[in-house]
GUFI-81440 format. One line per field, with one value per residue (C-alpha): residue number from 1; residue in one letter; chain; x, y, z. Coordinates in steps of 0.25 Angstrom, whole numbers, plus 2048, in hexadecimal, padded with zeros to 3 digits. Layout:
residues N
pos	NUM/...
code	A/...
unit	A/...
x	X/...
y	Y/...
z	Z/...
This chain:
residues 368
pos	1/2/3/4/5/6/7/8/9/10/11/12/13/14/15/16/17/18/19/20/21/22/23/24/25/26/27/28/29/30/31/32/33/34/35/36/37/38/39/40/41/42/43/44/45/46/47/48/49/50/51/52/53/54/55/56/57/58/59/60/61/62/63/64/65/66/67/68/69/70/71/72/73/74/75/76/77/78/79/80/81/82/83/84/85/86/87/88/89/90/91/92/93/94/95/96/97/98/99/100/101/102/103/104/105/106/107/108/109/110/111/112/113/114/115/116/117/118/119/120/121/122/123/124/125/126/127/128/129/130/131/132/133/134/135/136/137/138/139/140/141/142/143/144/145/146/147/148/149/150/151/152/153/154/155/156/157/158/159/160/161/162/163/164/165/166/167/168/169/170/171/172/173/174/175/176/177/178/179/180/181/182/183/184/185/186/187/188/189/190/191/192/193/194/195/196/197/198/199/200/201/202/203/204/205/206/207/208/209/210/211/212/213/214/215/216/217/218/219/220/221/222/223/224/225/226/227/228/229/230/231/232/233/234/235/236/237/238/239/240/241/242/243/244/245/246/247/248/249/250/251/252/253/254/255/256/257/258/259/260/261/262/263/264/265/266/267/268/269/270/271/272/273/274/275/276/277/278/279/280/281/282/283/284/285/286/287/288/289/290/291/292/293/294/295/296/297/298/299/300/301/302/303/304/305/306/307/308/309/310/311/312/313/314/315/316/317/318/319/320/321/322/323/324/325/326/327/328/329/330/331/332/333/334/335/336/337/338/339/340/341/342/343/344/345/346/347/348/349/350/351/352/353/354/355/356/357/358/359/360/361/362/363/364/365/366/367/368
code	X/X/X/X/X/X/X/X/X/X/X/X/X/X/X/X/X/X/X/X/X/X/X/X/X/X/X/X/X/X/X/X/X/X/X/X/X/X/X/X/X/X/X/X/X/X/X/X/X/X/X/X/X/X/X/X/X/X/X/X/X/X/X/X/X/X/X/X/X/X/X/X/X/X/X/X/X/X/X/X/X/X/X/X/X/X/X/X/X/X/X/X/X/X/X/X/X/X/X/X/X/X/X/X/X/X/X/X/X/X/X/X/X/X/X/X/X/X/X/X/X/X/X/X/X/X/X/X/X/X/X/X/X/X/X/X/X/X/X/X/X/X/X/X/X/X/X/X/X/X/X/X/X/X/X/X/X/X/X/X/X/X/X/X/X/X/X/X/X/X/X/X/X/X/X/X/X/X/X/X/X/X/X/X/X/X/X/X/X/X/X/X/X/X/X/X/X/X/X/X/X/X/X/X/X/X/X/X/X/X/X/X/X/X/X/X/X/X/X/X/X/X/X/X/X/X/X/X/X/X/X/X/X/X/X/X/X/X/X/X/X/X/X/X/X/X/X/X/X/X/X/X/X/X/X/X/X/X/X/X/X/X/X/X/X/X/X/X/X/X/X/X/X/X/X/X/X/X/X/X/X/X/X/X/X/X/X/X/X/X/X/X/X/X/X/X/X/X/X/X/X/X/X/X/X/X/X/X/X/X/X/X/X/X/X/X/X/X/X/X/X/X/X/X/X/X/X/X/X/X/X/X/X/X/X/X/X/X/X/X/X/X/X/X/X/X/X/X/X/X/X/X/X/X/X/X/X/X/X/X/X/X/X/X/X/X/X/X
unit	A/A/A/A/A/A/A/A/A/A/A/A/A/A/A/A/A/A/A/A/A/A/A/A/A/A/A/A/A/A/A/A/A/A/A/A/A/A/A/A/A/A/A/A/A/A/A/A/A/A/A/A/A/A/A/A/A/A/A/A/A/A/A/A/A/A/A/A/A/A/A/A/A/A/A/A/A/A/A/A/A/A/A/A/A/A/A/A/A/A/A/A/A/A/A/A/A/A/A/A/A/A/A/A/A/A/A/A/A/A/A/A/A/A/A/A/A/A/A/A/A/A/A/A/A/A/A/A/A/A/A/A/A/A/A/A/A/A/A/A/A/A/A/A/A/A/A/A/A/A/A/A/A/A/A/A/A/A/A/A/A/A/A/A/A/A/A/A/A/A/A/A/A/A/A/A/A/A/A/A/A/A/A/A/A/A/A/A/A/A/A/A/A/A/A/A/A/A/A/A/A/A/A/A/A/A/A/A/A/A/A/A/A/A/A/A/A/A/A/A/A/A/A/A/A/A/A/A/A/A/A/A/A/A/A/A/A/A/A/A/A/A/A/A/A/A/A/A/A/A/A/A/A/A/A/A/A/A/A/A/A/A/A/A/A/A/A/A/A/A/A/A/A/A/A/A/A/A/A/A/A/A/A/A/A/A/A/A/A/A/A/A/A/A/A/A/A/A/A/A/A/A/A/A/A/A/A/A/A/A/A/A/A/A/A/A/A/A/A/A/A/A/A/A/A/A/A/A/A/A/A/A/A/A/A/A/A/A/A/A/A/A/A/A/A/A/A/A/A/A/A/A/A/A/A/A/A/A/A/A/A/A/A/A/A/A/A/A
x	800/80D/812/807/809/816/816/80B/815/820/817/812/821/824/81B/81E/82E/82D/824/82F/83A/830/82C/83C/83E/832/839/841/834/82D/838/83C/838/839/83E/84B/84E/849/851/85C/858/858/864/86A/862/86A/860/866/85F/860/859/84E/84D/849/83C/83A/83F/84A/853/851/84B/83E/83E/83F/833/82B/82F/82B/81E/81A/81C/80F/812/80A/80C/808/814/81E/82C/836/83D/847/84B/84A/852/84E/85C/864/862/869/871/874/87A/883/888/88B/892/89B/89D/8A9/8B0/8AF/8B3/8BF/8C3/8C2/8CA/8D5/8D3/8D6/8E2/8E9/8E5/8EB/8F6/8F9/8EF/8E4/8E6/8E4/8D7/8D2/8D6/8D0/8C4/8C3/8C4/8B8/8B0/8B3/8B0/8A3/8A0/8A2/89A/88F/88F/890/883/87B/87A/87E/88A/884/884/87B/885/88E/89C/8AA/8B2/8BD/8C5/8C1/8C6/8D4/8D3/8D1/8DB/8E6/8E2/8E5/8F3/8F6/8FE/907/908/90B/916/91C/91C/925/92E/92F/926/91C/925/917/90B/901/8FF/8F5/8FE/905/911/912/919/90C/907/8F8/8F1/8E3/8DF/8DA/8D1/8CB/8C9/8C1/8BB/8B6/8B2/8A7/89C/89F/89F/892/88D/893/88B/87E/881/883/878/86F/874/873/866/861/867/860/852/856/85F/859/860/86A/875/870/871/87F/885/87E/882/891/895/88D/896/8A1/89F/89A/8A8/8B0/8AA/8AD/8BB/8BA/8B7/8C1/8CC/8C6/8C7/8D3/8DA/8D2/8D8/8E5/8E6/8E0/8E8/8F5/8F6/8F8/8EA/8EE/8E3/8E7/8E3/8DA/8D1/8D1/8CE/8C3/8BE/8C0/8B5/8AB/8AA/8AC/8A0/895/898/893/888/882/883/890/899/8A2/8A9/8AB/8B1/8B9/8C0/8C3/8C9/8D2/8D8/8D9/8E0/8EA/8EC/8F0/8F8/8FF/903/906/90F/919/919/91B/925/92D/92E/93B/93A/92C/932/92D/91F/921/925/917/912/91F/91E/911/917/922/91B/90D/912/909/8FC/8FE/8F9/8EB/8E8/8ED/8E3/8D8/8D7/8D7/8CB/8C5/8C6/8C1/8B4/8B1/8B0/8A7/89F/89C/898/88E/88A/884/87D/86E/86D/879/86D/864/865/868/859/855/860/85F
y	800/809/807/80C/81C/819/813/81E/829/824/822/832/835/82D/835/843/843/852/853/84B/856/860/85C/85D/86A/872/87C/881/880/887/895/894/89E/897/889/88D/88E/881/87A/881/87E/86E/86F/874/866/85D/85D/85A/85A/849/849/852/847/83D/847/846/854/857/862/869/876/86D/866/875/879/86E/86F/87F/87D/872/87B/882/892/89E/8A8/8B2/8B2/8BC/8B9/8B9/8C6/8BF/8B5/8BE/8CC/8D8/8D8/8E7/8F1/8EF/8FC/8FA/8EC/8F1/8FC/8F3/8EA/8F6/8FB/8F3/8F4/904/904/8FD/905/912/90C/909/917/91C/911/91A/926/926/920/91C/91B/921/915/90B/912/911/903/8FD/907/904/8F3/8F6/8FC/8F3/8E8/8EE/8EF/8E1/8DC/8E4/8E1/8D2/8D2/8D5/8D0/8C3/8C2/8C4/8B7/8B2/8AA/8AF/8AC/8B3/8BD/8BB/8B1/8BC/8C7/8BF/8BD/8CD/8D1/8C9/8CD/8DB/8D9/8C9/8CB/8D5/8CD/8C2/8C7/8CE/8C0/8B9/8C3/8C3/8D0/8D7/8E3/8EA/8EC/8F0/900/8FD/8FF/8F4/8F8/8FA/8EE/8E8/8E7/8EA/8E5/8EE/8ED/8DF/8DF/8EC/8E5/8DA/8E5/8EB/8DD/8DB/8E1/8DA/8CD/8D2/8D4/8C6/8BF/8C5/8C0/8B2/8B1/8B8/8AF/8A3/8A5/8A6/899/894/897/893/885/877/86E/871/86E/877/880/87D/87F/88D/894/88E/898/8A4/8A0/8A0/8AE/8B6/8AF/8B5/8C3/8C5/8C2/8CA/8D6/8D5/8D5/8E1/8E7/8E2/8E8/8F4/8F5/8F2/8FD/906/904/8FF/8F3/8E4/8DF/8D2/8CB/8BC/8BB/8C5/8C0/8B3/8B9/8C0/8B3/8AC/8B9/8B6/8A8/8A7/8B3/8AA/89D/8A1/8AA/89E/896/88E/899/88B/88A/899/89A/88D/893/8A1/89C/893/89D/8A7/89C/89A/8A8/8AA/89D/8A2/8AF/8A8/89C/8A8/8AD/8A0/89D/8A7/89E/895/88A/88C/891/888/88C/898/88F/88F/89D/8A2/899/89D/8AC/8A8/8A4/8AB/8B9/8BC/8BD/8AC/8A9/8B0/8AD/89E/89E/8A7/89F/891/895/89D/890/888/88F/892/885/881/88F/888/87B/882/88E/887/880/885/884/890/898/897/89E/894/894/88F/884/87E
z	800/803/7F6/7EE/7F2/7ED/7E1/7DE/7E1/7DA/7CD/7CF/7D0/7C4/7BE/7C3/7C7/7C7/7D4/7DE/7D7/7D8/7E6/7EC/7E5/7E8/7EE/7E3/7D9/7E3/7E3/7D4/7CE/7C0/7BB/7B8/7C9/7C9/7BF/7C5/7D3/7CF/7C8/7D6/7DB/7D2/7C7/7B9/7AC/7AF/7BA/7B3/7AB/7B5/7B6/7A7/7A6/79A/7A3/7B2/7AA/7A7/7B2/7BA/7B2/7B5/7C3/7C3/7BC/7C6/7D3/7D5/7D9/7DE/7D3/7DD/7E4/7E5/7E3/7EE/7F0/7F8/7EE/7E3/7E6/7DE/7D5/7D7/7CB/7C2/7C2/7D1/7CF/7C2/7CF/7D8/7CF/7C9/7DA/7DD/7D1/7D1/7E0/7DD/7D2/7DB/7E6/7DC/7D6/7E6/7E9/7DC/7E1/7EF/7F8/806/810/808/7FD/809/80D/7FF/7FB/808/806/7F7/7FB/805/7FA/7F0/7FA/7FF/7EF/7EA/7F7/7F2/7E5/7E8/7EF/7E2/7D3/7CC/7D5/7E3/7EC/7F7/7FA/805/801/808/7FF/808/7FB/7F1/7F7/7F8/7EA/7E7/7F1/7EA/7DC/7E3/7EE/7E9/7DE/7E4/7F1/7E8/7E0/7ED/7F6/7EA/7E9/7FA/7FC/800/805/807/808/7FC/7F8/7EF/7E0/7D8/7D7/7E7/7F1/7F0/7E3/7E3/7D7/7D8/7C8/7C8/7D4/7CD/7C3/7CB/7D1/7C4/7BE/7C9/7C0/7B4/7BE/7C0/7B3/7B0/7BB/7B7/7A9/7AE/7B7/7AC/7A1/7A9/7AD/79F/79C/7A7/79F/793/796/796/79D/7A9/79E/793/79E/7A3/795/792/7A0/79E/793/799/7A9/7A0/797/7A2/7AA/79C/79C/7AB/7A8/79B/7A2/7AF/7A6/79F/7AE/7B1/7A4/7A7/7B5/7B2/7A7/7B2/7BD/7B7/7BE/7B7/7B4/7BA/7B1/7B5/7C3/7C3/7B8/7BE/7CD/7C6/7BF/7CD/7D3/7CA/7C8/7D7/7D9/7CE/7D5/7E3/7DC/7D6/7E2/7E2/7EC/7F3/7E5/7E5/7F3/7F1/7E5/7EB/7F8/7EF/7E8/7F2/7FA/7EF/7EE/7FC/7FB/7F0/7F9/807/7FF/7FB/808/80E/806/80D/81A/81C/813/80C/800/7F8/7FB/7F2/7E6/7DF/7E1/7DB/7D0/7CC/7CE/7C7/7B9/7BB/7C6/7D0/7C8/7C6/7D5/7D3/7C6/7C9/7D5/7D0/7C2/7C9/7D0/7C7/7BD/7C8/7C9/7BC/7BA/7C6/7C0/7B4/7B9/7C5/7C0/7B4/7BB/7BC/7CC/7CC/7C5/7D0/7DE/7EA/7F0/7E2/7E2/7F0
């Protein structure tokens, strides 16, 4: 008598294999807002286009419309202001993008201008504009986070693009004898035209975002299949990855001209690539790879630093051997780049396997 409910059930199920899917992700029907959050949404789930075909479905996008057209809604209902923030105007964001590269350049106008103590004041107020600056523009547009990740290992990485390589070049040849004054020809060399250029290039790492997350959501609506998918959004990561790098070398030959100062276009293209690839992973949800990554090469960067130091200690000379090799073939510039490209390389391949992915298209409440 047991068995007959069951038998029963099995045959509806056999019949409907929609509802027990439908059933276990409620939820996620019930908030999307159209199939495409779902098909993402069940891609985040483990759900490939094989398994839509175990519920007589060719690809996730059909079996998402289904799904959508068979939760009933009140269209009645207002939409969530909470899960939906009202975007900044436009004009306001294009600011705010535009604020830290134009603080920076006006505390590098002010460092040329004076001397002493009144270029101390301006570059550590100048460093807590620019600061402040970048904060705020991070917390808006298509590079702004809800996760909260530490900018401790970024700030490493900018710092040395600014005092590393003089530090560098000093420690092999048994230096410093003093302390940075701020100019490159100084004890301490002081290398300001590449992290200007960074500085600059924020806003066309906006505009580069927006373009990706734009262009991947309209491949979104018109793909079938999470693989179809996949293979149209992997050009688009990779174009919008190229015009970033297009324009901050534009900057940093801009810069350099400007200043006088070498370019330095190896390391600093790389550390710029590092940023941004760094900046979309945690964006789209996947921040572990992007802190992983940063604190490795910030660690082999100040490895690279306290080896030639250490060297100087009674019998540790051979500690030293590496770094002055590298310096050797490559000068200074060689340990960034080496260390920035390796991670940059690093997660632009881990961008192109997660970001075209259809779940990194959908915010996290949508995904869980």
């Amino acid at each position: 008598m047991r068995q007959a409910p069951s038998a029963s059930a099995a045959r509806r199920a056999a019949a409907d294999p929609v509802k027990g899917l439908l059933h276990r992700h409620r939820d996620l029907c019930e908030r999307a807002v159209d199939p495409l959050e779902i098909a993402a949404g069940l891609e985040a789930h483990g759900v490939t286009d094989r398994t839509a075909a175990r519920f007589r479905h060719r690809d996730v996008f059909s079996l998402a419309e289904e799904m959508y057209a068979r939760v009933p809604r009140d269209g009645d209902t207002p939409a969530r202001p909470d899960e939906a923030p009202t975007p900044p105007p436009r004009t306001a964001g294009v600011l705010l993008a535009l604020l830290p590269g134009v603080l920076c350049a006006a505390t590098v106008a002010v460092l040329h201008l004076t001397e002493g103590r009144p270029r101390l004041i301006a570059a550590a107020v100048g460093l807590l504009a620019v600061t402040l600056a970048l904060g705020a523009a991070l917390r808006r547009g298509p590079l702004s986070a809800s996760t909260r990740t530490t900018s401790t290992w970024t700030c490493w990485l900018v710092g040395y693009a600014l005092l590393g390589d003089g530090l560098l070049r000093n420690a092999v040849t048994g230096g410093p004898d003093g302390l940075p004054d701020g100019t490159a020809d100084g004890p301490w060399p002081v290398t300001v035209a590449p992290v200007l250029a960074l500085a600059l290039s924020y806003a066309p790492a906006v505009g580069c975002a927006h373009l990706f997350a734009a262009g991947a959501r309209r491949k979104l609506s018109s793909s079938r299949g999470l693989a179809d998918f996949s293979a149209s959004v992997r050009p688009l990561l990779l174009g919008t990855f190229a015009l970033y790098l297009g324009a901050l070398a534009a900057l940093l030959a801009l810069t350099g001209a400007v200043l006088g100062e070498p370019a330095a276009p190896p390391q600093t293209l790389t550390l710029g690539a590092l940023l941004l690839l760094a900046r979309l992973l945690t964006v789209h949800g996947h921040a572990h790879a992007s802190t992983l990554v940063l604190t490795t090469t910030a660690t082999a960067e100040a490895a690279a630093l306290a080896t030639l130091f250490a060297g100087r200690l009674p019998g540790c000379g051979f500690l030293t051997a590496p770094v002055e090799a590298l310096v050797a073939v490559c000068g200074p510039a060689g340990v960034p780049a080496a260390a920035c490209g390796i991670g940059a390389v690093t997660l632009l391949i881990h961008a192109s396997r997660r970001l075209t992915r259809a779940s990194a298209h959908a915010s996290t409440e949508q995904t869980r």
